[in-house]
N, CA and C atoms of all chains as a GROMACS GRO file, in nm:
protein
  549
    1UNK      N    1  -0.432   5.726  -4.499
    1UNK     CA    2  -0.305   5.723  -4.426
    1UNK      C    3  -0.329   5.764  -4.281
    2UNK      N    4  -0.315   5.699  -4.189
    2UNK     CA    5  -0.299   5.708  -4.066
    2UNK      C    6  -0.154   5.768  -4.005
    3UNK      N    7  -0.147   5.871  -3.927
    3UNK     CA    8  -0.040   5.923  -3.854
    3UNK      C    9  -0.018   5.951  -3.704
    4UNK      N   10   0.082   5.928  -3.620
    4UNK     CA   11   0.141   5.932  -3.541
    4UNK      C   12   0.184   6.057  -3.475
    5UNK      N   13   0.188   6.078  -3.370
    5UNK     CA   14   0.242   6.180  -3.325
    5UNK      C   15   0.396   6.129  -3.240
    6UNK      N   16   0.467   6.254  -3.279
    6UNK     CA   17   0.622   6.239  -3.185
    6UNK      C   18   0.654   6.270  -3.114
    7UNK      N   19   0.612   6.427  -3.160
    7UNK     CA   20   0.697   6.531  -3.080
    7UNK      C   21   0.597   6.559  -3.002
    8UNK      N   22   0.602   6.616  -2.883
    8UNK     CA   23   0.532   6.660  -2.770
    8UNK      C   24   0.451   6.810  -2.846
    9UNK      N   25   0.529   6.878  -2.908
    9UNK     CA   26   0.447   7.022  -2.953
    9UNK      C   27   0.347   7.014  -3.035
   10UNK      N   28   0.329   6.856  -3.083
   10UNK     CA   29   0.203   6.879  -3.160
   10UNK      C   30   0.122   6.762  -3.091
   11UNK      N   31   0.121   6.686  -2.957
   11UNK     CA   32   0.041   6.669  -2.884
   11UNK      C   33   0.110   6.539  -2.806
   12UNK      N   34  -0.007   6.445  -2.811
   12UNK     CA   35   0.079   6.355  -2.689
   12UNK      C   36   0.136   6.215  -2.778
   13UNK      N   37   0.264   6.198  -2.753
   13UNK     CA   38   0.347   6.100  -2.843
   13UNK      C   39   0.263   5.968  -2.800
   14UNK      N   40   0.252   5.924  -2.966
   14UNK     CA   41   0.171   5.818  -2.948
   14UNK      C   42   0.042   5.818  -3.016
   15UNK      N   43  -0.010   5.912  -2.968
   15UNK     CA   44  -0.170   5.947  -2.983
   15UNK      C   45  -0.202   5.932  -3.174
   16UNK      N   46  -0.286   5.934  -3.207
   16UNK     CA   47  -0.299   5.934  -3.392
   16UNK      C   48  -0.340   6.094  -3.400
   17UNK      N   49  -0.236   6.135  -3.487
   17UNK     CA   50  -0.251   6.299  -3.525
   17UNK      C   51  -0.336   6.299  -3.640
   18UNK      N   52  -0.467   6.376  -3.619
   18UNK     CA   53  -0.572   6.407  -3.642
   18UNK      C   54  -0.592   6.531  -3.717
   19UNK      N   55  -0.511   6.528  -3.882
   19UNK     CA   56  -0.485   6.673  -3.904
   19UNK      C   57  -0.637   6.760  -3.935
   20UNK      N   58  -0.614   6.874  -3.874
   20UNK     CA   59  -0.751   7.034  -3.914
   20UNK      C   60  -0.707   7.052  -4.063
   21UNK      N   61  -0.811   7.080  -4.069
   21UNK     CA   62  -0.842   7.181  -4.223
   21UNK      C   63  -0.700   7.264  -4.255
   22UNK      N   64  -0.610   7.226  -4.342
   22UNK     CA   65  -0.575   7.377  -4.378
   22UNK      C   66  -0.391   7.312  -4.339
   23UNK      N   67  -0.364   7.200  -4.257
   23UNK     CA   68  -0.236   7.153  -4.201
   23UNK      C   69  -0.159   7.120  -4.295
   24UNK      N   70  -0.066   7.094  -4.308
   24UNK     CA   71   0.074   7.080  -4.411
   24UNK      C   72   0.148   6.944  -4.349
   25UNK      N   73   0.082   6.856  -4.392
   25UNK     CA   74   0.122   6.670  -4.337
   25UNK      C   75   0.289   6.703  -4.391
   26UNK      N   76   0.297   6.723  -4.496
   26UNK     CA   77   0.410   6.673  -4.530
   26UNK      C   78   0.541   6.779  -4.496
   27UNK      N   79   0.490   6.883  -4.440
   27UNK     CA   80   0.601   6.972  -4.345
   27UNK      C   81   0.583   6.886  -4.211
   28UNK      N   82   0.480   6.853  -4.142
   28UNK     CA   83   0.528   6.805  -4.039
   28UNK      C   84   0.537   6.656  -4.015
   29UNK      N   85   0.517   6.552  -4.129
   29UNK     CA   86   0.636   6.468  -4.130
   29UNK      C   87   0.758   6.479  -4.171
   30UNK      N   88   0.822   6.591  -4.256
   30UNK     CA   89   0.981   6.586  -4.294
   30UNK      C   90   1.031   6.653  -4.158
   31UNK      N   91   0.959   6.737  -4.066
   31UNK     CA   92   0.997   6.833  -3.947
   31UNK      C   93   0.991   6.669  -3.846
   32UNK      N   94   0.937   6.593  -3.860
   32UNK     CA   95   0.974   6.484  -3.749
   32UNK      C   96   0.899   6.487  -3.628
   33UNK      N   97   0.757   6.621  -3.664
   33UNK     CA   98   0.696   6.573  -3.548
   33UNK      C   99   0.543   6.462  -3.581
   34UNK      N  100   0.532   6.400  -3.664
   34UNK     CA  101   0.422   6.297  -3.686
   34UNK      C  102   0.542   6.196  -3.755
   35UNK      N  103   0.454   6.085  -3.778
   35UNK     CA  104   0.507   6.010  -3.858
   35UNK      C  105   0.387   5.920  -3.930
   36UNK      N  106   0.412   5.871  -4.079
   36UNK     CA  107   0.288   5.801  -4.107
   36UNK      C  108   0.292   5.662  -4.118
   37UNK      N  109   0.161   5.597  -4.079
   37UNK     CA  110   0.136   5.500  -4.047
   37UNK      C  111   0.076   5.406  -4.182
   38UNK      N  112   0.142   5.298  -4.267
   38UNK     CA  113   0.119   5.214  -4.305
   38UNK      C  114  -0.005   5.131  -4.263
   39UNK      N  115  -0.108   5.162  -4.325
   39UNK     CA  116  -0.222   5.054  -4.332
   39UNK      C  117  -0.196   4.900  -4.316
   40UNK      N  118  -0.226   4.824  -4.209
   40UNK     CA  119  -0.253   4.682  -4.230
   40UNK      C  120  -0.390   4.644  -4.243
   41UNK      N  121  -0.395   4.607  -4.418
   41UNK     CA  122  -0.509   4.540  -4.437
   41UNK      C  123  -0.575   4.406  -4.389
   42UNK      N  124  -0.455   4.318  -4.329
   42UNK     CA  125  -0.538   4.202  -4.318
   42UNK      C  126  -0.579   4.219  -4.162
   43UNK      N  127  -0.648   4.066  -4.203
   43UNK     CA  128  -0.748   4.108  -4.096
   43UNK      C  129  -0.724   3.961  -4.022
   44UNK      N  130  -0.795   3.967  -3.868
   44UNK     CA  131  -0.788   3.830  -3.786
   44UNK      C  132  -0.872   3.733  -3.834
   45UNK      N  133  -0.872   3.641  -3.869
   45UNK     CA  134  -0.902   3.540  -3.877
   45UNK      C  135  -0.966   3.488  -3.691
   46UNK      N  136  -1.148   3.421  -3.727
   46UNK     CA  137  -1.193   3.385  -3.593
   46UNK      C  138  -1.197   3.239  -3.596
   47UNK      N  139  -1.145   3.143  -3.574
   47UNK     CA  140  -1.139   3.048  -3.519
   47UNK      C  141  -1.248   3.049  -3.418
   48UNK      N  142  -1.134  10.313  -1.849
   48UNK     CA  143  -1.084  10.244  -1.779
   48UNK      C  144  -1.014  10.107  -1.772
   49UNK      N  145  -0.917   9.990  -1.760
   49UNK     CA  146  -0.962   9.865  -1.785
   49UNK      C  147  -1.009   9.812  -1.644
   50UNK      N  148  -1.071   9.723  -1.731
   50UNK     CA  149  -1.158   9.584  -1.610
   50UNK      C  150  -1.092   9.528  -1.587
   51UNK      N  151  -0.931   9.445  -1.655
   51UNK     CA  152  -0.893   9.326  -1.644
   51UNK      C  153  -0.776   9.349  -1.650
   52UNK      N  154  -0.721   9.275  -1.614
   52UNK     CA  155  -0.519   9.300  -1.653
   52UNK      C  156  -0.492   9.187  -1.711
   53UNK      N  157  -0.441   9.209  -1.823
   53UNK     CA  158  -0.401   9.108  -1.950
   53UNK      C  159  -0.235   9.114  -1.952
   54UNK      N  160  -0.148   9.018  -1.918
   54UNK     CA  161  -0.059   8.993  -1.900
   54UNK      C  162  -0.044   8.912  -2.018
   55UNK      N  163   0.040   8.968  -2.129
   55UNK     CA  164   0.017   8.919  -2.236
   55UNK      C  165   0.129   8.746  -2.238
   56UNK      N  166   0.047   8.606  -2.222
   56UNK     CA  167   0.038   8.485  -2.280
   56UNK      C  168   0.012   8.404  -2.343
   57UNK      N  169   0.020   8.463  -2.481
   57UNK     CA  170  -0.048   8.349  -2.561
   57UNK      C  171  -0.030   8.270  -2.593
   58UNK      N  172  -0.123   8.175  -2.608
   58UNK     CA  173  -0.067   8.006  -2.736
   58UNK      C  174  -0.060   8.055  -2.852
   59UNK      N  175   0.069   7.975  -2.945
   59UNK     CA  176   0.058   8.025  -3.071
   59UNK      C  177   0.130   7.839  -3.102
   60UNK      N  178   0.044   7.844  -3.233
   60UNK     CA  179   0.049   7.743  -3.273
   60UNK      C  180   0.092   7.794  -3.462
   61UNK      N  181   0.182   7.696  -3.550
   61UNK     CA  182   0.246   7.724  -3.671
   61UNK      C  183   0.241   7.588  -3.721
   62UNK      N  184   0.112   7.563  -3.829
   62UNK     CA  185   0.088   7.444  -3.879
   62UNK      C  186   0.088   7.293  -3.775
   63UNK      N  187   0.019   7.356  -3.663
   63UNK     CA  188  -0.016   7.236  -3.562
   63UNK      C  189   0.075   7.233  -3.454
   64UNK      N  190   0.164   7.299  -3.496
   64UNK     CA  191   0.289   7.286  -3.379
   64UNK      C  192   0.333   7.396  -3.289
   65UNK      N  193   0.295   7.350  -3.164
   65UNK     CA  194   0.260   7.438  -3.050
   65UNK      C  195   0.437   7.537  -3.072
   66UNK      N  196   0.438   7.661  -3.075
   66UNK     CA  197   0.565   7.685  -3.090
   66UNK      C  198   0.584   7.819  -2.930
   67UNK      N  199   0.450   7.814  -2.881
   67UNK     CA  200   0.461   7.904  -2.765
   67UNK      C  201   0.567   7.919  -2.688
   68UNK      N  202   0.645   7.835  -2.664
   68UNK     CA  203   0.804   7.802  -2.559
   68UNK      C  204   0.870   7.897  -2.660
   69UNK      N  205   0.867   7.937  -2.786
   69UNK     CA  206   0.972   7.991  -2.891
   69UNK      C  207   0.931   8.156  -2.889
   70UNK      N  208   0.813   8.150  -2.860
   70UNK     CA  209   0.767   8.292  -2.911
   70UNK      C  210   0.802   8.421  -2.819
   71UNK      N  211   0.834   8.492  -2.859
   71UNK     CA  212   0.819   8.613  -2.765
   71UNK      C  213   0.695   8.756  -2.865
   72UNK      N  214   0.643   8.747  -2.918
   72UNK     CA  215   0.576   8.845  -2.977
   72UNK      C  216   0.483   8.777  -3.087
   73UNK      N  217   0.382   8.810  -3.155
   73UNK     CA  218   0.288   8.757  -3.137
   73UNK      C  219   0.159   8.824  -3.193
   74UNK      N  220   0.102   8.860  -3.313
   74UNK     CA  221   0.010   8.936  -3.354
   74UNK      C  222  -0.042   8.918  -3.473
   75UNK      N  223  -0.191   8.914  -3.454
   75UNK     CA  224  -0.291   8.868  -3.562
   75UNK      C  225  -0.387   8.945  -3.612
   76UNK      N  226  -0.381   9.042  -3.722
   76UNK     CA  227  -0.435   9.135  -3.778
   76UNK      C  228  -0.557   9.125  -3.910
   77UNK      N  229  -0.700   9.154  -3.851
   77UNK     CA  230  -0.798   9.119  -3.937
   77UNK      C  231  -0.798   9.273  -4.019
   78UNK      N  232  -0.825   9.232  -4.137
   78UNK     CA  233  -0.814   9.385  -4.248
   78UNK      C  234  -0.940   9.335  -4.385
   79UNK      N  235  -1.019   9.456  -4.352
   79UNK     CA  236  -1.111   9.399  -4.464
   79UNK      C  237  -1.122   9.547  -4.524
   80UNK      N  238  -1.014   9.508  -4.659
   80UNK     CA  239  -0.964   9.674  -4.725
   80UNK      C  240  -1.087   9.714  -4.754
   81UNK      N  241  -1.068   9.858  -4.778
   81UNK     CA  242  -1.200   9.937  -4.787
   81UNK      C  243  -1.244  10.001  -4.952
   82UNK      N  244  -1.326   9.986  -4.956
   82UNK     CA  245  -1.361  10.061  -5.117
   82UNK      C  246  -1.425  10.140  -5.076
   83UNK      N  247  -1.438  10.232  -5.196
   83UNK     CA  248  -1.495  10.334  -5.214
   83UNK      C  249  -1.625  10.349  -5.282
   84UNK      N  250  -1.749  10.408  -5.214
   84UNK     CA  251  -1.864  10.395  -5.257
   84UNK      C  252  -1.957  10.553  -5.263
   85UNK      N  253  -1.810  10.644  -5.268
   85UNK     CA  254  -1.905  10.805  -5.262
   85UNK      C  255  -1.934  10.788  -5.415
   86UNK      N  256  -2.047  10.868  -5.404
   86UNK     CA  257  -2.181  10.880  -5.520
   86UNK      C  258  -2.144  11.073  -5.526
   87UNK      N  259  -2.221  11.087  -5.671
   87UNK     CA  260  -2.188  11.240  -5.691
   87UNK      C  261  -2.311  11.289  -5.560
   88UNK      N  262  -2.325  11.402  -5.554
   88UNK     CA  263  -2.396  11.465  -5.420
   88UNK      C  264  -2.335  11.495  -5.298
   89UNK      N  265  -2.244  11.327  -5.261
   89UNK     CA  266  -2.232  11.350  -5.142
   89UNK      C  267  -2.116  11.412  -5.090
   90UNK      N  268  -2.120  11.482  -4.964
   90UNK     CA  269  -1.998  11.564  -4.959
   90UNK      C  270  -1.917  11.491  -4.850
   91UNK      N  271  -1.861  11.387  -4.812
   91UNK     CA  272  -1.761  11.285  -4.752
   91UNK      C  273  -1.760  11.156  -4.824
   92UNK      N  274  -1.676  11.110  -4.814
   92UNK     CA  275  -1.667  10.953  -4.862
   92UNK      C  276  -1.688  10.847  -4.780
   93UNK      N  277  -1.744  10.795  -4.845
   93UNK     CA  278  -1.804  10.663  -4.756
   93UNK      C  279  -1.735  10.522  -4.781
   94UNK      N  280  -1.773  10.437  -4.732
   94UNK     CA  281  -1.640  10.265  -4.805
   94UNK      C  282  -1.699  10.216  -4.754
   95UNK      N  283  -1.706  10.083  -4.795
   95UNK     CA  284  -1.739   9.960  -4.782
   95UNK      C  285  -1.638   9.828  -4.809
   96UNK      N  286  -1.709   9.730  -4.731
   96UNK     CA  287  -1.552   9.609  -4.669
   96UNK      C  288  -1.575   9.562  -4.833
   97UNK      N  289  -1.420   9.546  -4.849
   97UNK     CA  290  -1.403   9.474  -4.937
   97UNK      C  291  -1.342   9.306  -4.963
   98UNK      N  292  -1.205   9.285  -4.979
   98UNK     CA  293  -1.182   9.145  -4.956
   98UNK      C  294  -1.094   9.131  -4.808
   99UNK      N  295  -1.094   9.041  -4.743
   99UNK     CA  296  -1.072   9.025  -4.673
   99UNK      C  297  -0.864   9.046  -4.692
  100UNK      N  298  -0.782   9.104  -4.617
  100UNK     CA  299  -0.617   9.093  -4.633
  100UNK      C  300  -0.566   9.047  -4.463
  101UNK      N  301  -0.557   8.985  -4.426
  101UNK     CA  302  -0.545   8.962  -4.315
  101UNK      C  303  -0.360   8.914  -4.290
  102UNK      N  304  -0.325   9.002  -4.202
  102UNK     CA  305  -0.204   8.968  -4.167
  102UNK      C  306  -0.128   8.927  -4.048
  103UNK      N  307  -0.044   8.801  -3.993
  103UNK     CA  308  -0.022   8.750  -3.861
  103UNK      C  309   0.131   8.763  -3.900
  104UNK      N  310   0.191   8.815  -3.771
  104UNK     CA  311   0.336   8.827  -3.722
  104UNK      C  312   0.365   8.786  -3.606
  105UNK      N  313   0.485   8.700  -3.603
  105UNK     CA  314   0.527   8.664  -3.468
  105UNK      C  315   0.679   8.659  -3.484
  106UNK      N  316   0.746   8.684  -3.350
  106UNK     CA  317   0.899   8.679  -3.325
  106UNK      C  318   0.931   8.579  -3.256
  107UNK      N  319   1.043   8.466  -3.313
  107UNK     CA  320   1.021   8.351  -3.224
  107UNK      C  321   1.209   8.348  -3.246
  108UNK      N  322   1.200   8.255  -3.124
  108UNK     CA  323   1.375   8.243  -3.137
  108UNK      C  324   1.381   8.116  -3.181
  109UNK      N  325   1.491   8.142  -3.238
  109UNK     CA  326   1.566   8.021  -3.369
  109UNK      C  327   1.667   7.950  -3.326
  110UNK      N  328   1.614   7.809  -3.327
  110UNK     CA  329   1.612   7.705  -3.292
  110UNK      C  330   1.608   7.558  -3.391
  111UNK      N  331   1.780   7.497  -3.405
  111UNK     CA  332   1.790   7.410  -3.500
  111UNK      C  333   1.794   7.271  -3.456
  112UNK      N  334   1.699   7.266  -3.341
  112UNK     CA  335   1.701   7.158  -3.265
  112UNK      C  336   1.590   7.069  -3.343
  113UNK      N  337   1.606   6.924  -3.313
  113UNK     CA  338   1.507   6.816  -3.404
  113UNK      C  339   1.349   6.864  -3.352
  114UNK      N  340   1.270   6.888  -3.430
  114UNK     CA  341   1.164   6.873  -3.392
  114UNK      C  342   1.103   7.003  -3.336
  115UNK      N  343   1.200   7.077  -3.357
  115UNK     CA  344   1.178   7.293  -3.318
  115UNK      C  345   1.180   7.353  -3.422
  116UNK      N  346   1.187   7.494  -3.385
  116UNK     CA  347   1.163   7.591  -3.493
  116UNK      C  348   1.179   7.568  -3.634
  117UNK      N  349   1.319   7.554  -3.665
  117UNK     CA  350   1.377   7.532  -3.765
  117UNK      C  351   1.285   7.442  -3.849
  118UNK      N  352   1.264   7.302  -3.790
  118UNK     CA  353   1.231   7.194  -3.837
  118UNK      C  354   1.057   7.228  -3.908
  119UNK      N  355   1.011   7.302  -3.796
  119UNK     CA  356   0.883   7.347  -3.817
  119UNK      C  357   0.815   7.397  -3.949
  120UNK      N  358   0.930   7.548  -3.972
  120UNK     CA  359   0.923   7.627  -4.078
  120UNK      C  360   0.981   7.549  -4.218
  121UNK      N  361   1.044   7.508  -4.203
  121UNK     CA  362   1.168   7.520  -4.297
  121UNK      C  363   1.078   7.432  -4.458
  122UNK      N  364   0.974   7.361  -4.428
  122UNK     CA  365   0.909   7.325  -4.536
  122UNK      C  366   0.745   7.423  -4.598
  123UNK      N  367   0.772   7.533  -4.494
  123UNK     CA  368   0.656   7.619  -4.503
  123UNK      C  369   0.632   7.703  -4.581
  124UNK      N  370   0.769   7.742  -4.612
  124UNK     CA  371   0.821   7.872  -4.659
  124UNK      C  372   0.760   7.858  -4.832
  125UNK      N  373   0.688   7.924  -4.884
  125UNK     CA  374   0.628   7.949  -5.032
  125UNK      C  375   0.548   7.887  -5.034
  126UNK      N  376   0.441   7.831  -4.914
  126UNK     CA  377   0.347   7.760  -4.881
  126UNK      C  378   0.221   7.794  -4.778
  127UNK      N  379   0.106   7.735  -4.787
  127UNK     CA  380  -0.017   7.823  -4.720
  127UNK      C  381  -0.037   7.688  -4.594
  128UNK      N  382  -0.052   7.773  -4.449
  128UNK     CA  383  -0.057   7.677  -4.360
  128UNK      C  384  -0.166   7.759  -4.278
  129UNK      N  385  -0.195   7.662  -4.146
  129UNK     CA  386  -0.264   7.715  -4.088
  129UNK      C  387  -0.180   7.778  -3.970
  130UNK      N  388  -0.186   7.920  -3.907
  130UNK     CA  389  -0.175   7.951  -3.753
  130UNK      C  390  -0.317   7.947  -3.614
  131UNK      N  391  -0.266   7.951  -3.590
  131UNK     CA  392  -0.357   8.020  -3.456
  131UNK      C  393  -0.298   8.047  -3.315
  132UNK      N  394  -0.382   8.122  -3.253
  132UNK     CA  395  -0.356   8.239  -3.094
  132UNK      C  396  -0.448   8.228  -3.054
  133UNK      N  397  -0.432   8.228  -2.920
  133UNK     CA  398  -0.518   8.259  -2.810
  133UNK      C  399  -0.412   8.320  -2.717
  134UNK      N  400  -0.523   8.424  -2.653
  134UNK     CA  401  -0.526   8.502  -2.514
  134UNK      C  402  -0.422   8.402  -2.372
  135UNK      N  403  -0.429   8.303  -2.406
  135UNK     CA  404  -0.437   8.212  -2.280
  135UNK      C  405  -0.398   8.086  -2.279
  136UNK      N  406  -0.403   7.950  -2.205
  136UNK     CA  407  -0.375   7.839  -2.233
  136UNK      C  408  -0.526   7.782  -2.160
  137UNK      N  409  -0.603   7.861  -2.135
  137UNK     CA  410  -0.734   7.820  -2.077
  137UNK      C  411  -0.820   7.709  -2.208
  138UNK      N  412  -0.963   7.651  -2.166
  138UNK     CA  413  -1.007   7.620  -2.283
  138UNK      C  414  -1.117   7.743  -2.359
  139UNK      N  415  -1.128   7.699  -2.472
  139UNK     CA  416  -1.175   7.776  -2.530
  139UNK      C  417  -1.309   7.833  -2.495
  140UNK      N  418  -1.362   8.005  -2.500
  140UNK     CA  419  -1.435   8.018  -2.435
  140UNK      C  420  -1.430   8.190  -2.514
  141UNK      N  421  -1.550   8.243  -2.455
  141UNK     CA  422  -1.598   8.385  -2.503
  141UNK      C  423  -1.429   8.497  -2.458
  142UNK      N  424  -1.435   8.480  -2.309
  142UNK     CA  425  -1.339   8.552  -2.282
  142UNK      C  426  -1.183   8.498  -2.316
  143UNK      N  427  -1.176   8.384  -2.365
  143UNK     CA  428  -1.027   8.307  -2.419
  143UNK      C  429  -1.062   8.263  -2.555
  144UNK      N  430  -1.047   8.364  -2.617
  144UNK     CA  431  -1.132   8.275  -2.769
  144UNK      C  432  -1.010   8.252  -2.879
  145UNK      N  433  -0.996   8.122  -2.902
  145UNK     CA  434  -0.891   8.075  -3.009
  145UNK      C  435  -0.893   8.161  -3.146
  146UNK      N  436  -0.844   8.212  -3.217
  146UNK     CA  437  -0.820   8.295  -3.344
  146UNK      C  438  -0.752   8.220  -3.435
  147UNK      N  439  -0.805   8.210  -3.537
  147UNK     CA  440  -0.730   8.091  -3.622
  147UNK      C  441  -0.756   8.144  -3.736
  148UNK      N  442  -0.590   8.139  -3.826
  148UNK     CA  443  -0.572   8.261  -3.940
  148UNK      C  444  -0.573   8.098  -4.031
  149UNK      N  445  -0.643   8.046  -4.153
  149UNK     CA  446  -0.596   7.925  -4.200
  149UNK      C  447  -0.629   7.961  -4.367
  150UNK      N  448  -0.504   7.876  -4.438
  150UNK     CA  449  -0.467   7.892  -4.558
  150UNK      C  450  -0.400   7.998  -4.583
  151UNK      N  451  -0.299   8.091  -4.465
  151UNK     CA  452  -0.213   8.202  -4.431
  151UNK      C  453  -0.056   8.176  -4.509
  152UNK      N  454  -0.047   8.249  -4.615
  152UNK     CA  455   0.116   8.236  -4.695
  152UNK      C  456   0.210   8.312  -4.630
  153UNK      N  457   0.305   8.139  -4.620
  153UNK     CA  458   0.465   8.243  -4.564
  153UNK      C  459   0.521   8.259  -4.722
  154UNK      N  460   0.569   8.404  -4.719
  154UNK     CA  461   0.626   8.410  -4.851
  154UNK      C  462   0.781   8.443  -4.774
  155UNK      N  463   0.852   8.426  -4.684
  155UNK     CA  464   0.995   8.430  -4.640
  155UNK      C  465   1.049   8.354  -4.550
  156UNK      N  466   1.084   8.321  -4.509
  156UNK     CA  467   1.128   8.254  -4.389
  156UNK      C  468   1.360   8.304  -4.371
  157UNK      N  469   1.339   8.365  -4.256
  157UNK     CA  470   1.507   8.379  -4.233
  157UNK      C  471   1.582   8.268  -4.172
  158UNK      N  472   1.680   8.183  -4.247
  158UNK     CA  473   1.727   8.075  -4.226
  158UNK      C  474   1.830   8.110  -4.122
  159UNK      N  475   1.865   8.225  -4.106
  159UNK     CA  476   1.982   8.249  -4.010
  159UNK      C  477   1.966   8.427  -3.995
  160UNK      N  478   1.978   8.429  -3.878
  160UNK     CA  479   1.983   8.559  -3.836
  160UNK      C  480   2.031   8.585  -3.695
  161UNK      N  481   2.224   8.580  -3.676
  161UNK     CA  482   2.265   8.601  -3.566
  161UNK      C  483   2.325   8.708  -3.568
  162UNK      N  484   2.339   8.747  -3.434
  162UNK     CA  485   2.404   8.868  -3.332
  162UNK      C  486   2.522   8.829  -3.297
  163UNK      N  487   2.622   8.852  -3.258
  163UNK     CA  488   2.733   8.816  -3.125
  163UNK      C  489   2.669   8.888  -3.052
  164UNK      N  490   2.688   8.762  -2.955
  164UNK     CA  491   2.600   8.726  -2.769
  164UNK      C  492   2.469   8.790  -2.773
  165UNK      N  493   2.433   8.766  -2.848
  165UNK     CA  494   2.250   8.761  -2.827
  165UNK      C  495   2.175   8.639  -2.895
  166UNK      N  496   2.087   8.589  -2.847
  166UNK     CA  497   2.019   8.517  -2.912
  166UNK      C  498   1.950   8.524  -3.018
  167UNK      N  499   1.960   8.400  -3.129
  167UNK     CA  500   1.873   8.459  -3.250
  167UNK      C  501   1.761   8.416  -3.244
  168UNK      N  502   1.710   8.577  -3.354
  168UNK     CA  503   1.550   8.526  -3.340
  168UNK      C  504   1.532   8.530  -3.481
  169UNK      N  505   1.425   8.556  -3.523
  169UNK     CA  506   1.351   8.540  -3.646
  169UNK      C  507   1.250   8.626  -3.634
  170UNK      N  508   1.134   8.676  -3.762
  170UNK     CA  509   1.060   8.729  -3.760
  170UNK      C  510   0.969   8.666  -3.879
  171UNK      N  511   0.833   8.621  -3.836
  171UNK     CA  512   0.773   8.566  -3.984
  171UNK      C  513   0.640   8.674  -3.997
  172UNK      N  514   0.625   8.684  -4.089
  172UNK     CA  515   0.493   8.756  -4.154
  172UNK      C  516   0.426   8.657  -4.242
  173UNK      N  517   0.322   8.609  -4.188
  173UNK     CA  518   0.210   8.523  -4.291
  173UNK      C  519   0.078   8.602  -4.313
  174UNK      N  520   0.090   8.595  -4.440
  174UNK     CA  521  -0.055   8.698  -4.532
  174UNK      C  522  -0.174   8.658  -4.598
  175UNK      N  523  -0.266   8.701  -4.558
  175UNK     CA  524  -0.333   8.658  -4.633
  175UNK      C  525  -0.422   8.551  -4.537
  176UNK      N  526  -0.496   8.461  -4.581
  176UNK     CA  527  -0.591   8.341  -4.499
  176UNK      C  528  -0.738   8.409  -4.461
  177UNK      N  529  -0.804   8.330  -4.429
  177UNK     CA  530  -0.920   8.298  -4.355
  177UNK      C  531  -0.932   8.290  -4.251
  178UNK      N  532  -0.996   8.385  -4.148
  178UNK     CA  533  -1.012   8.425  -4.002
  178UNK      C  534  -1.128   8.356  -3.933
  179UNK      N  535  -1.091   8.278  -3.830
  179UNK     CA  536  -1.203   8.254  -3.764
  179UNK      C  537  -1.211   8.205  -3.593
  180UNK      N  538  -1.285   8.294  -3.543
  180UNK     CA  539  -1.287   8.264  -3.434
  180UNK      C  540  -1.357   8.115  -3.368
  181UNK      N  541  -1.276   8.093  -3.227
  181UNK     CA  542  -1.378   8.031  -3.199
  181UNK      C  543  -1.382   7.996  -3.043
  182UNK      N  544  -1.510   7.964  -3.027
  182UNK     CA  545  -1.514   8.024  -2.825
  182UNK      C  546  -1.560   7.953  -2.737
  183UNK      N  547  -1.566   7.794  -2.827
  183UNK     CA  548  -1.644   7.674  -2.720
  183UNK      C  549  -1.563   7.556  -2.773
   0.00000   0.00000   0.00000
């Protein structure tokens, strides 16, 4: 699972939040400052 | 004497989330309880470290804004997270060295705690965790 950042207090909105050892994902996605990111598996096609 | 004047600023961070703008107080306590190891003969007691009890307190004002205090704690509470402090907002370094209390249990959290005309604050005590510094 890939995650997002929102809120400014846990870094720069936008950026992919990179959780440390020991973090609580799912307090700080219900708190609204990450959000998680849905995998897209497919892939480009090269022509 | 002191060398330095420490104007106390720290970063404090509560499961990743910078909460320093909230904090006014602020303290991270390493405790490695002591046993007891006097032997017959000797005439004082002696101890040795035992398990590590380590305890962090901070006073932060309470705040039910999206994405603040409230929001922060409020899934923490009967749960082991990580904190950490530093001295400073410098980078990390011998004389600014990050302190990081991790796998630290909040066993309370105060959902409300007002005054008339004062601002509310809160007080958390997290117990317990794994201490570790670090300075680069």
């Amino acid at each position: 699972m890939k995650y997002t950042i929102v809120s400014e207090l846990v870094g720069t909105p936008g950026d992919e939040f990179i959780p440390a050892e020991g973090i609580n994902i799912e307090a700080l996605v219900e708190g609204g400052f990450i959000k998680a990111e849905k995998h897209n598996n497919k892939t480009k096609s090269e022509d | 004497m002191a060398t330095s004047t420490y104007l106390a600023n720290p970063v404090v961070t509560v499961n990743a989330v910078a909460l320093t703008g909230f904090c006014t107080a602020a303290s991270m306590v390493r405790t490695l309880e002591s046993i007891d190891q006097t032997s017959f003969g000797e005439t004082s007691r002696t101890y040795t470290a035992g398990l590590a009890n380590n305890t962090t307190t901070m006073t932060l004002f309470m705040t039910y804004g999206a994405a603040e205090v409230y929001a922060t704690l409020k899934s923490l509470v009967g749960t082991r997270t990580t904190v950490t402090m530093k001295p400073g907002s410098g980078a990390n370094s011998p004389t600014s060295p990050l302190h990081t209390m991790q796998n630290c249990y909040l066993e309370e959290l105060p959902v409300l705690d007002s005054t008339v005309g004062e601002l509310s604050t809160i007080e958390l005590t997290f117990t317990g965790g794994t201490y570790s510094e670090t300075v680069a």
